[in-house]
mmCIF file of the protein (N, C-alpha, C, O) and its ligand, coordinates in Angstrom:
data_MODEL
# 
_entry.id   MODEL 
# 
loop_
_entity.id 
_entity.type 
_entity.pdbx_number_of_molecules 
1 polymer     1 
2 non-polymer 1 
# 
_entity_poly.entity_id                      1 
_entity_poly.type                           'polypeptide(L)' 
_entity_poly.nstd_linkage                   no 
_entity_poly.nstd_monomer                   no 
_entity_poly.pdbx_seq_one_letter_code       
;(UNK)(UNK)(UNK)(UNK)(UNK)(UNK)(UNK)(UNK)(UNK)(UNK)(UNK)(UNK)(UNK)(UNK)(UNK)(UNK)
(UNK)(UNK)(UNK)(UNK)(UNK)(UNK)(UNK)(UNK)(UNK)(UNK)(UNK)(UNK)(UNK)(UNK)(UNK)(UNK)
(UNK)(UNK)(UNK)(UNK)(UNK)(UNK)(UNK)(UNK)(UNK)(UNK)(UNK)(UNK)(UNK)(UNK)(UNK)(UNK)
;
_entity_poly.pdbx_seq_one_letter_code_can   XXXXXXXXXXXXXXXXXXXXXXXXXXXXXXXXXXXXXXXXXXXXXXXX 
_entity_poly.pdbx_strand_id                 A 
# 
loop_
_entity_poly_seq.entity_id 
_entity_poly_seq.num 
_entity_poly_seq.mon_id 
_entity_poly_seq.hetero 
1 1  UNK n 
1 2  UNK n 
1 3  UNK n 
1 4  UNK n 
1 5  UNK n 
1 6  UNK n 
1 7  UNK n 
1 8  UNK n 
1 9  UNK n 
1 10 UNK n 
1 11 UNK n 
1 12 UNK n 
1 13 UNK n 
1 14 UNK n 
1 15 UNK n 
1 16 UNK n 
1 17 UNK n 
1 18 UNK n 
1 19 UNK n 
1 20 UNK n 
1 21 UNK n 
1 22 UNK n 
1 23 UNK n 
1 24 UNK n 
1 25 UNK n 
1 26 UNK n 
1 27 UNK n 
1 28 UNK n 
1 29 UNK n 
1 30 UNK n 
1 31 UNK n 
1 32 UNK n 
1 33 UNK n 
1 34 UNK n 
1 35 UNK n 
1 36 UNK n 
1 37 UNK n 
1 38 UNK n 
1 39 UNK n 
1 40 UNK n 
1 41 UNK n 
1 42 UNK n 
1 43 UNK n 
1 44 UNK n 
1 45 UNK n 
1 46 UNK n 
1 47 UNK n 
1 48 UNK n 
# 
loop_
_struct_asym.id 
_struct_asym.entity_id 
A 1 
B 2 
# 
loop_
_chem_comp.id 
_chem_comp.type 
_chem_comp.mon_nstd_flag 
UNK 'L-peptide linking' . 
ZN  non-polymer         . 
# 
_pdbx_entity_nonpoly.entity_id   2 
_pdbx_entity_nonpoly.name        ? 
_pdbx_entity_nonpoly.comp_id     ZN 
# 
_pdbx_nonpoly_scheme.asym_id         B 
_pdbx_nonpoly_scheme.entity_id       2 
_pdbx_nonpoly_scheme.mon_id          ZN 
_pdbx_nonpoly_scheme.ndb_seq_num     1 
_pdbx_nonpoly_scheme.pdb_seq_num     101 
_pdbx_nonpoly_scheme.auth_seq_num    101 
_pdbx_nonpoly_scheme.pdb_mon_id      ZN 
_pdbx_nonpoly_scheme.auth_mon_id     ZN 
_pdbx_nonpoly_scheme.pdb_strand_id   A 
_pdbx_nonpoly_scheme.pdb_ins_code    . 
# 
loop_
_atom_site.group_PDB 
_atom_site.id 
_atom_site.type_symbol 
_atom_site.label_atom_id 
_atom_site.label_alt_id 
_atom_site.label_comp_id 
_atom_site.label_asym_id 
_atom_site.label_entity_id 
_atom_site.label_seq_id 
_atom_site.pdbx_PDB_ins_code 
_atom_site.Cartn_x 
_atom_site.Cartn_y 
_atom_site.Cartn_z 
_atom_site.occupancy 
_atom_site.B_iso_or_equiv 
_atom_site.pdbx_formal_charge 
_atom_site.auth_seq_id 
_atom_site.auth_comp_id 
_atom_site.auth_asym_id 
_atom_site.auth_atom_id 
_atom_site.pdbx_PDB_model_num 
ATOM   1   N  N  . UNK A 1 1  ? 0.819   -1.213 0.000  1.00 0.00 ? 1   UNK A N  1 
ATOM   2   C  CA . UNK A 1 1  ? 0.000   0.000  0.000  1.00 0.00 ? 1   UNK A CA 1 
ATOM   3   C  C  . UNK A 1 1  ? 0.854   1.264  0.000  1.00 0.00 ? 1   UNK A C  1 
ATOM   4   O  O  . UNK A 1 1  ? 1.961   1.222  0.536  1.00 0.00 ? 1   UNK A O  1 
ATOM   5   N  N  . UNK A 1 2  ? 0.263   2.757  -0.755 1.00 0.00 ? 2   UNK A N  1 
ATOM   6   C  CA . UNK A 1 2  ? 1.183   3.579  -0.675 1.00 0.00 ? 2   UNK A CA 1 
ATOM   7   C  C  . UNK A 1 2  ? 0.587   4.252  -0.531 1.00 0.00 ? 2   UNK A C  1 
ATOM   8   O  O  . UNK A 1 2  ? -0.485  4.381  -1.123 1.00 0.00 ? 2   UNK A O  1 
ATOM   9   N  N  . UNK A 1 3  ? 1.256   5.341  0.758  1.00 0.00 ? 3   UNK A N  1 
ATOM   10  C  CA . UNK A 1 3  ? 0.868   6.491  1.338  1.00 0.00 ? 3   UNK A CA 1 
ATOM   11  C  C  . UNK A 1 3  ? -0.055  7.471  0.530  1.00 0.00 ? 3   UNK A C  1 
ATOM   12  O  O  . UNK A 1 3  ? 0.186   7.986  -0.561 1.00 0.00 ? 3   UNK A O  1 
ATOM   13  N  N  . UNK A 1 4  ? -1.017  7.589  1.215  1.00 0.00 ? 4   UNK A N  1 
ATOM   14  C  CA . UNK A 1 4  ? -1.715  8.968  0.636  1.00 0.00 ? 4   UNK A CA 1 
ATOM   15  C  C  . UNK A 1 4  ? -1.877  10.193 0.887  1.00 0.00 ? 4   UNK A C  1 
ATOM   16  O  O  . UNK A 1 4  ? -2.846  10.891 0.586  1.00 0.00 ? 4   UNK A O  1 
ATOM   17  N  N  . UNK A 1 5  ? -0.539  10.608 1.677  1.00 0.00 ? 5   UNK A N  1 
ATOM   18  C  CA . UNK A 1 5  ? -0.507  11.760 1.933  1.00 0.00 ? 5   UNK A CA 1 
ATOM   19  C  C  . UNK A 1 5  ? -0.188  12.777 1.211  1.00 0.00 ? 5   UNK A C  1 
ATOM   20  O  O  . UNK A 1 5  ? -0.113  13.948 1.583  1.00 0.00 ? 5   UNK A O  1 
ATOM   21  N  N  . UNK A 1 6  ? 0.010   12.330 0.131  1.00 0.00 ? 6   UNK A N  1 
ATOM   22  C  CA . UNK A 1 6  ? -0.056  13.017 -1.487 1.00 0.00 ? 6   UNK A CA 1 
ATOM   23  C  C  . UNK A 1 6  ? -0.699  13.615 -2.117 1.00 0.00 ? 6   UNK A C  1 
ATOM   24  O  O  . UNK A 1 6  ? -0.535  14.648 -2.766 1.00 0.00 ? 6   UNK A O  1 
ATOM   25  N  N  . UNK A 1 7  ? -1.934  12.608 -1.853 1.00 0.00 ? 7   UNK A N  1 
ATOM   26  C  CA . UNK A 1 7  ? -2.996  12.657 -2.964 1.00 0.00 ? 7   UNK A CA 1 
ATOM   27  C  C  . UNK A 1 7  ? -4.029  13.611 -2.520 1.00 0.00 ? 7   UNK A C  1 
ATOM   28  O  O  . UNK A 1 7  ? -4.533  13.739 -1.404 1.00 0.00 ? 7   UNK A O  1 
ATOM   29  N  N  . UNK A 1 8  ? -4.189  14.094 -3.339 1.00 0.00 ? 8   UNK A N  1 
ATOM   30  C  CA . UNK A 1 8  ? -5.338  15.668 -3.828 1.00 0.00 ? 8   UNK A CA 1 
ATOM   31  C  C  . UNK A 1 8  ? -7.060  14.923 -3.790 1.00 0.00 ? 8   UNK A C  1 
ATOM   32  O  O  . UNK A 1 8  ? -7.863  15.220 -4.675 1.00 0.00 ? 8   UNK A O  1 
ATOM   33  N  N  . UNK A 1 9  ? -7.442  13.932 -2.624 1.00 0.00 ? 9   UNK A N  1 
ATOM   34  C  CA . UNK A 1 9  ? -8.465  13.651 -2.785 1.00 0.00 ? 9   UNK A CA 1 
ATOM   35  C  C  . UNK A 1 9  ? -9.286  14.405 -2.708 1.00 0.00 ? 9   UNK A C  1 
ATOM   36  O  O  . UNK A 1 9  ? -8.948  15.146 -1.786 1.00 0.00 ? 9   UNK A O  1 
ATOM   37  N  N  . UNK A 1 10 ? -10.498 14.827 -3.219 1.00 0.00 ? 10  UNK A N  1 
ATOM   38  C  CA . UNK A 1 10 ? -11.686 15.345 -2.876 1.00 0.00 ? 10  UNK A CA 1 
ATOM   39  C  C  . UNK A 1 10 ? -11.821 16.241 -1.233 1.00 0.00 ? 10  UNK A C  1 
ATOM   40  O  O  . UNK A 1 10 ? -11.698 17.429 -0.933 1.00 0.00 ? 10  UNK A O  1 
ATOM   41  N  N  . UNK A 1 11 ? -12.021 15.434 -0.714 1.00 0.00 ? 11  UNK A N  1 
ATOM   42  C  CA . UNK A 1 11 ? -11.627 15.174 0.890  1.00 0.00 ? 11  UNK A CA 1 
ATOM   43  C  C  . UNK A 1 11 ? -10.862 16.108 1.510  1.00 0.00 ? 11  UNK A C  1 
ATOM   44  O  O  . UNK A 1 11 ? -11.319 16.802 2.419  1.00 0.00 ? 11  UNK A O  1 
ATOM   45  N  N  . UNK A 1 12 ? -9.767  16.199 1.123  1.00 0.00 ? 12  UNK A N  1 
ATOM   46  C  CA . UNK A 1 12 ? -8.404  16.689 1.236  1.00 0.00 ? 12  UNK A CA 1 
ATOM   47  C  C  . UNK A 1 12 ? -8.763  18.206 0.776  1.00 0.00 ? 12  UNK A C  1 
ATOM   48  O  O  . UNK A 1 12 ? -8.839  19.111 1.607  1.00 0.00 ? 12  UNK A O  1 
ATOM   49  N  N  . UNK A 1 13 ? -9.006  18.442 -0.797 1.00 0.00 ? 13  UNK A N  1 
ATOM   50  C  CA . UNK A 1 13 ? -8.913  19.874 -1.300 1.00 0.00 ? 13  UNK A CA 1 
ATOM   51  C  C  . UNK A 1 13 ? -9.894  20.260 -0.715 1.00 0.00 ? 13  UNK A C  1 
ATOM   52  O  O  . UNK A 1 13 ? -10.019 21.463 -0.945 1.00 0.00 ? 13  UNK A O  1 
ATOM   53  N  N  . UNK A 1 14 ? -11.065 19.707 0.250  1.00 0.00 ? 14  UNK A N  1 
ATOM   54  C  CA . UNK A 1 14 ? -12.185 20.671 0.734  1.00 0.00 ? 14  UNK A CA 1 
ATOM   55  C  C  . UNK A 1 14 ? -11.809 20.896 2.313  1.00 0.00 ? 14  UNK A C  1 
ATOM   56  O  O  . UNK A 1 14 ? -12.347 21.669 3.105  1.00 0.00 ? 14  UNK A O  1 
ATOM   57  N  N  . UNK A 1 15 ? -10.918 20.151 2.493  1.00 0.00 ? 15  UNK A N  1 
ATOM   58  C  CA . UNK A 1 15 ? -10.061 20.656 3.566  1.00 0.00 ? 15  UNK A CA 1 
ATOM   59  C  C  . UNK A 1 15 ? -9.333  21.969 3.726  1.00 0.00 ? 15  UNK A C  1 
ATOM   60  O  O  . UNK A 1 15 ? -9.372  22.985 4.419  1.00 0.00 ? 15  UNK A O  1 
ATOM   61  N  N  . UNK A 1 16 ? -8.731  21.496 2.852  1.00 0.00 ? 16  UNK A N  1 
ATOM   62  C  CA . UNK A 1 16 ? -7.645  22.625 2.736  1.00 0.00 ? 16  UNK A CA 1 
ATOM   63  C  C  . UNK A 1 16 ? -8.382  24.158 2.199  1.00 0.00 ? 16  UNK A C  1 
ATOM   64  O  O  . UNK A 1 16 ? -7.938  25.281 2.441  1.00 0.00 ? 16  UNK A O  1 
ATOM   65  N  N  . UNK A 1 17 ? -9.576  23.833 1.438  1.00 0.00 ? 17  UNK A N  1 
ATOM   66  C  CA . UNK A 1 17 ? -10.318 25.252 1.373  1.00 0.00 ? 17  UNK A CA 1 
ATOM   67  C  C  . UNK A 1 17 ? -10.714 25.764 2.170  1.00 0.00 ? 17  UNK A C  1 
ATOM   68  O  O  . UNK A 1 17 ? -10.705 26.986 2.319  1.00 0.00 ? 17  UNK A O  1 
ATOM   69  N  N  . UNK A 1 18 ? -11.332 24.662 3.153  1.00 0.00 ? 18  UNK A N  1 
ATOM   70  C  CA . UNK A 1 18 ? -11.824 25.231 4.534  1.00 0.00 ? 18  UNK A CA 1 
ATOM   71  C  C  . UNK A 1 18 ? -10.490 26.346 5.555  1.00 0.00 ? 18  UNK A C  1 
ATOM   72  O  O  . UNK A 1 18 ? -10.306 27.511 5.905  1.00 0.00 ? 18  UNK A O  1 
ATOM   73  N  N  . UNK A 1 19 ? -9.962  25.195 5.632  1.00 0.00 ? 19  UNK A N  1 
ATOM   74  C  CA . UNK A 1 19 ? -9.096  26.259 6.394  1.00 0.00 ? 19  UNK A CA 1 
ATOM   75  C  C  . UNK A 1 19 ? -8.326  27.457 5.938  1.00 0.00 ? 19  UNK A C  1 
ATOM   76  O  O  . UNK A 1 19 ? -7.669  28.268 6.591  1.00 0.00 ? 19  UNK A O  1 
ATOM   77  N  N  . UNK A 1 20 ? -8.539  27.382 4.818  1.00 0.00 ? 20  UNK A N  1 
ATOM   78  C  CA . UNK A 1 20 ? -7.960  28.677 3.900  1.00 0.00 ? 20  UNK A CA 1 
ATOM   79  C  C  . UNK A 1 20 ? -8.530  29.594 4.457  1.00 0.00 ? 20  UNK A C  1 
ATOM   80  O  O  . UNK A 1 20 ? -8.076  30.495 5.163  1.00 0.00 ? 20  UNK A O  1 
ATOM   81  N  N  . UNK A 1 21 ? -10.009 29.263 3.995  1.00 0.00 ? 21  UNK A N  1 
ATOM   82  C  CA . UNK A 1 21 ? -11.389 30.364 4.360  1.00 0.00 ? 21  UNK A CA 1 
ATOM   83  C  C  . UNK A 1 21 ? -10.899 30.884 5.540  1.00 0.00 ? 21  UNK A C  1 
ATOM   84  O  O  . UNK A 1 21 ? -10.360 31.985 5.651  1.00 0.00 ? 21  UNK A O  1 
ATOM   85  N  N  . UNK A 1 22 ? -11.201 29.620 6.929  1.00 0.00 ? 22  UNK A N  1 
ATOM   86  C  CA . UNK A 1 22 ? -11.265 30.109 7.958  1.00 0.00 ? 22  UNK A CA 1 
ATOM   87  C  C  . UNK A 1 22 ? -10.237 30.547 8.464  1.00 0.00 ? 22  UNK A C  1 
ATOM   88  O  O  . UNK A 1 22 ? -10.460 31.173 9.500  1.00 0.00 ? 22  UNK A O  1 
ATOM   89  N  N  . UNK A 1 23 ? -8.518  30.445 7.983  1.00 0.00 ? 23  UNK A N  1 
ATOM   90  C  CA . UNK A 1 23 ? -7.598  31.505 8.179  1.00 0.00 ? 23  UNK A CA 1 
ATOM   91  C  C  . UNK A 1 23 ? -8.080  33.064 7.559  1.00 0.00 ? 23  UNK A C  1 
ATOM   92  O  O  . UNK A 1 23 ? -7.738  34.089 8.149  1.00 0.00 ? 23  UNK A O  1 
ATOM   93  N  N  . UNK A 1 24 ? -8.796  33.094 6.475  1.00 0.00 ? 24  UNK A N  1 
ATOM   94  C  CA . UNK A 1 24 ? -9.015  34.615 5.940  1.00 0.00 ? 24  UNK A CA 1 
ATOM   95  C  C  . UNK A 1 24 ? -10.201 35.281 6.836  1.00 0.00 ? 24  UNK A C  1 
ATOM   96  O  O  . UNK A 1 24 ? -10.449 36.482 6.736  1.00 0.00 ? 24  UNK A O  1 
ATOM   97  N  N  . UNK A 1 25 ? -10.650 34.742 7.391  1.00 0.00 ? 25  UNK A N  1 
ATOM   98  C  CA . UNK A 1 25 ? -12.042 34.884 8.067  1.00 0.00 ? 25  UNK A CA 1 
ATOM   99  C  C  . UNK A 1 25 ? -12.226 34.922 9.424  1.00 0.00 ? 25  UNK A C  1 
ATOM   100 O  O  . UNK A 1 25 ? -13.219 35.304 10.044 1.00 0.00 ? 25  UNK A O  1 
ATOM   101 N  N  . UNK A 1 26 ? -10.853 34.360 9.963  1.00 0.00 ? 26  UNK A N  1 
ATOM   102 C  CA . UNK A 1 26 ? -10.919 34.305 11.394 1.00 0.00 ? 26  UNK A CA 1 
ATOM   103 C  C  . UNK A 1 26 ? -9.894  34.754 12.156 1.00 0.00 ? 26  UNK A C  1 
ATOM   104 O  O  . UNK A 1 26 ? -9.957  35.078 13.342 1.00 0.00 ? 26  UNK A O  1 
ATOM   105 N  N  . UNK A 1 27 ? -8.671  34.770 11.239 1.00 0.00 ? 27  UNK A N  1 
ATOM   106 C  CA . UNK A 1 27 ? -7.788  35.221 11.766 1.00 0.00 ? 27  UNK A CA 1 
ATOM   107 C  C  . UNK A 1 27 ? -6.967  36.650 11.275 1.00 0.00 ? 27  UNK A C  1 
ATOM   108 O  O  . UNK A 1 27 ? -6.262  37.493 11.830 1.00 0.00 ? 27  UNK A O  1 
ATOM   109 N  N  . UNK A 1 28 ? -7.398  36.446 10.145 1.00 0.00 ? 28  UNK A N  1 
ATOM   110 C  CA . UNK A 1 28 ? -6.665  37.805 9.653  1.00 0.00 ? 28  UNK A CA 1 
ATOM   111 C  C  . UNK A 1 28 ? -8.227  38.869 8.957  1.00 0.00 ? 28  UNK A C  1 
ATOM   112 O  O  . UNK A 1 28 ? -9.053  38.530 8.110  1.00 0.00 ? 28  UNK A O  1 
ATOM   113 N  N  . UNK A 1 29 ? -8.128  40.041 9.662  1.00 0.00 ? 29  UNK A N  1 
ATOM   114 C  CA . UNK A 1 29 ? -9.463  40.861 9.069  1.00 0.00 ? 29  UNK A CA 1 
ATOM   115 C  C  . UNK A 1 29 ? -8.851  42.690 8.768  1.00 0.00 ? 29  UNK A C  1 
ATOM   116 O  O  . UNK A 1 29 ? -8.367  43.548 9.506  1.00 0.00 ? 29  UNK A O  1 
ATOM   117 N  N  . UNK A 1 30 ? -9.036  42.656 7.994  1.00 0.00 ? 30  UNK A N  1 
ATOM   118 C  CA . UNK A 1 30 ? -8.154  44.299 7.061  1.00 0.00 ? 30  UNK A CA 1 
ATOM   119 C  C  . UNK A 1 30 ? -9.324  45.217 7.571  1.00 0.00 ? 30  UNK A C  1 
ATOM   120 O  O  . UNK A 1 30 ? -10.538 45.095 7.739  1.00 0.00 ? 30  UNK A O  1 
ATOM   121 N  N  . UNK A 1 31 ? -8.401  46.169 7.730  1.00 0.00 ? 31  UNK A N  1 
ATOM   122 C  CA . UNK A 1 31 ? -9.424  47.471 8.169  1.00 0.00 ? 31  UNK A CA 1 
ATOM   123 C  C  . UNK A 1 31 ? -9.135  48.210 7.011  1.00 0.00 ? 31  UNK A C  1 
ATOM   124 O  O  . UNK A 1 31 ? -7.979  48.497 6.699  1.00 0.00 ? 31  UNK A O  1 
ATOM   125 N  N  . UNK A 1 32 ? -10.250 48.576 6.270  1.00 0.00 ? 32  UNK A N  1 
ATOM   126 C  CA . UNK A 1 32 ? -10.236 49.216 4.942  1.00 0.00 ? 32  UNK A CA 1 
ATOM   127 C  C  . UNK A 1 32 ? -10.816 50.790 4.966  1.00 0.00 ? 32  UNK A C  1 
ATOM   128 O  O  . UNK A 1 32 ? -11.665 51.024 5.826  1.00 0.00 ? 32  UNK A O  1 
ATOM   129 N  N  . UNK A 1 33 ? -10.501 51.639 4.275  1.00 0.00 ? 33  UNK A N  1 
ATOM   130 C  CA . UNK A 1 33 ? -11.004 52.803 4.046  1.00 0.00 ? 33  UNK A CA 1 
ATOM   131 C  C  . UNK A 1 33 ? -12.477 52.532 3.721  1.00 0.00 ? 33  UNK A C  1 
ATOM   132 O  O  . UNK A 1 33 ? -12.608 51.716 2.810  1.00 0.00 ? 33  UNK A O  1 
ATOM   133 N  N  . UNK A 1 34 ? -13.562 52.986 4.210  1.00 0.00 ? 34  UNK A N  1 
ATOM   134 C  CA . UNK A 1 34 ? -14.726 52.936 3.989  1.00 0.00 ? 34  UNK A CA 1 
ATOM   135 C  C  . UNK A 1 34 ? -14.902 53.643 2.361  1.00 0.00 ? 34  UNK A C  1 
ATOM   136 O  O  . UNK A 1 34 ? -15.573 53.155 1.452  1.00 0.00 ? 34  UNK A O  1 
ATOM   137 N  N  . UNK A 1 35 ? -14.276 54.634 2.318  1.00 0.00 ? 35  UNK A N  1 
ATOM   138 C  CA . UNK A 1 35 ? -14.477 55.620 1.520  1.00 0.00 ? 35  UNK A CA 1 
ATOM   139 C  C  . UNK A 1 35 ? -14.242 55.004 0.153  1.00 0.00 ? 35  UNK A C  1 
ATOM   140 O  O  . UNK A 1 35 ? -15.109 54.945 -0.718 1.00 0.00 ? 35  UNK A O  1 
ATOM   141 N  N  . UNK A 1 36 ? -12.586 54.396 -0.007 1.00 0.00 ? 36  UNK A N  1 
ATOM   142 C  CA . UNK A 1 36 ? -11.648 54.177 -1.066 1.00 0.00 ? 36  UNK A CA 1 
ATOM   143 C  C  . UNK A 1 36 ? -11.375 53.060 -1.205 1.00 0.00 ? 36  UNK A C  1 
ATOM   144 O  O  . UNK A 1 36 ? -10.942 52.771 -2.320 1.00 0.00 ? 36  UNK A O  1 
ATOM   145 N  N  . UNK A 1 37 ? -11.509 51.769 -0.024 1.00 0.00 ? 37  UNK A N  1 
ATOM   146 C  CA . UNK A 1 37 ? -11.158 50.520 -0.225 1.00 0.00 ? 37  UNK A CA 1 
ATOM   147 C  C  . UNK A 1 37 ? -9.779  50.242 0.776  1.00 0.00 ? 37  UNK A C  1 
ATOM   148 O  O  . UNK A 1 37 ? -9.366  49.314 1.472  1.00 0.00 ? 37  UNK A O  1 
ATOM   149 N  N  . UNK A 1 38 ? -9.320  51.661 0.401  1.00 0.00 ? 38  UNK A N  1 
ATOM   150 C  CA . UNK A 1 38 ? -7.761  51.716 0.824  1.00 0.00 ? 38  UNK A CA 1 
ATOM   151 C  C  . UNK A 1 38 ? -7.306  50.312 2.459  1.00 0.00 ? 38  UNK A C  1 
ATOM   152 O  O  . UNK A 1 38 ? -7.936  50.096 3.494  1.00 0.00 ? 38  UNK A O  1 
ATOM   153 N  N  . UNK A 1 39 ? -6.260  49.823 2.038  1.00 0.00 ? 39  UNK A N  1 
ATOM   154 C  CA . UNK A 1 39 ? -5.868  48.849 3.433  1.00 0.00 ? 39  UNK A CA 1 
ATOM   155 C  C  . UNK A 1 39 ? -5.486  49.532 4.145  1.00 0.00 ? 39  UNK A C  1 
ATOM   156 O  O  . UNK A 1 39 ? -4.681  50.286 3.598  1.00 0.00 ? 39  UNK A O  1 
ATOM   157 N  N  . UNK A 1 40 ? -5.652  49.800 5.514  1.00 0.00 ? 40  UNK A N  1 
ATOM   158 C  CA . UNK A 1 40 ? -5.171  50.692 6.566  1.00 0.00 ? 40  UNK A CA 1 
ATOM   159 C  C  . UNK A 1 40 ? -4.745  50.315 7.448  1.00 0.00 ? 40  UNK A C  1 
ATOM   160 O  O  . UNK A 1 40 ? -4.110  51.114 8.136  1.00 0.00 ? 40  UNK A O  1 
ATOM   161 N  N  . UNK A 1 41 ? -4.872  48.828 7.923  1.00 0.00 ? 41  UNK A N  1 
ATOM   162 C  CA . UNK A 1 41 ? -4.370  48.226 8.386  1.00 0.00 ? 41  UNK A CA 1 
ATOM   163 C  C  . UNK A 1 41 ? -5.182  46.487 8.374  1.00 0.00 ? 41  UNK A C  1 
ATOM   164 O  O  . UNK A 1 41 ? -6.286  46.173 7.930  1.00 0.00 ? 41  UNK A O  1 
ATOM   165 N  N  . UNK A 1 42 ? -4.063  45.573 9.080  1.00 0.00 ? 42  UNK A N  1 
ATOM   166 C  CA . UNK A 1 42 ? -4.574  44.272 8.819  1.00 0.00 ? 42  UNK A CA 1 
ATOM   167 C  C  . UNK A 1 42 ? -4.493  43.859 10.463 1.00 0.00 ? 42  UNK A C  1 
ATOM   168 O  O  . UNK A 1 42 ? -3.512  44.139 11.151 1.00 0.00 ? 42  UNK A O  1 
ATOM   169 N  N  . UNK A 1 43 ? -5.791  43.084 11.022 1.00 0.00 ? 43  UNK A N  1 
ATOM   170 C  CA . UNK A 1 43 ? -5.862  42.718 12.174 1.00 0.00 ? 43  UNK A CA 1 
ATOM   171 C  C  . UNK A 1 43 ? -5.876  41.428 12.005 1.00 0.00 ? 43  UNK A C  1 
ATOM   172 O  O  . UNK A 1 43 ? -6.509  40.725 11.217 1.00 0.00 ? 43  UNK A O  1 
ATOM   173 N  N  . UNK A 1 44 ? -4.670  41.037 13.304 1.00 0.00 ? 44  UNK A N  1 
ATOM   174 C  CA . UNK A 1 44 ? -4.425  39.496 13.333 1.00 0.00 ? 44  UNK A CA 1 
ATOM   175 C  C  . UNK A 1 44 ? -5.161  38.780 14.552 1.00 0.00 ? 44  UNK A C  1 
ATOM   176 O  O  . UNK A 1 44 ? -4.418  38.573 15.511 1.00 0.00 ? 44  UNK A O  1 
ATOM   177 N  N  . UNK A 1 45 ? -6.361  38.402 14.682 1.00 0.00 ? 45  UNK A N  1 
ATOM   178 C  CA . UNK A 1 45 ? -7.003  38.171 16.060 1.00 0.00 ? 45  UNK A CA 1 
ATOM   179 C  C  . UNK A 1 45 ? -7.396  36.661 16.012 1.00 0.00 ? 45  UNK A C  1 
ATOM   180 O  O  . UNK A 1 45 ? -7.658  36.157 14.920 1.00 0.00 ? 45  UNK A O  1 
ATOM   181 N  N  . UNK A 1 46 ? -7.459  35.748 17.432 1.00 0.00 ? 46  UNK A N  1 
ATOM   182 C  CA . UNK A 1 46 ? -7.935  34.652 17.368 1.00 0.00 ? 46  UNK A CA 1 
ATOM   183 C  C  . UNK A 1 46 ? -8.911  34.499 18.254 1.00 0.00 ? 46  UNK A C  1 
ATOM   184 O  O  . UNK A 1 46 ? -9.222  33.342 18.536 1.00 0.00 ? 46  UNK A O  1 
ATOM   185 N  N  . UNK A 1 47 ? -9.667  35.681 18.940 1.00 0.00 ? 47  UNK A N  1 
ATOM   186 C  CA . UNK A 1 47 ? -11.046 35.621 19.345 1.00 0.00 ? 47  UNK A CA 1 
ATOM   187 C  C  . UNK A 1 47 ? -12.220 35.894 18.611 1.00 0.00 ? 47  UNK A C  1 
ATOM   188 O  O  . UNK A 1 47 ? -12.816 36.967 18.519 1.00 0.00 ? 47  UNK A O  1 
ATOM   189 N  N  . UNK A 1 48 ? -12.486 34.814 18.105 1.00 0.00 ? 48  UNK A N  1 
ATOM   190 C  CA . UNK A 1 48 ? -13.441 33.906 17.114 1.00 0.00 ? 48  UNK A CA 1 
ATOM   191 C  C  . UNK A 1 48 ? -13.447 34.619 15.872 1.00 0.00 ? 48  UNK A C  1 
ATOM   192 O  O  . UNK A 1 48 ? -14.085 34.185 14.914 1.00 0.00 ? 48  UNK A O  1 
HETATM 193 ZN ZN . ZN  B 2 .  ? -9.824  56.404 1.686  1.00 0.00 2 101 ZN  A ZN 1 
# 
């Protein structure tokens, strides 16, 4: 048998989207210019 810690199952890539998400979503949140979009700063928080 050979390892599947390789392989790009299904499984796996909806994994790895997830936590993508929930790194962009939970941990990192940009404070943007309301006005312009502009980045003004980026907040790194891990209360929820
Ligand atoms: Zn602005």
């Amino acid at each position: 048998m050979r390892s599947q810690a390789l392989q790009m199952t299904p499984e796996v890539r909806k994994r790895l989207l997830r936590s993508r998400v929930e790194a962009e979503t939970l941990q990192e949140r940009e404070l943007r210019c309301p006005g312009c979009g502009f980045r003004l700063q980026t907040i790194y928080s891990r209360e929820q």
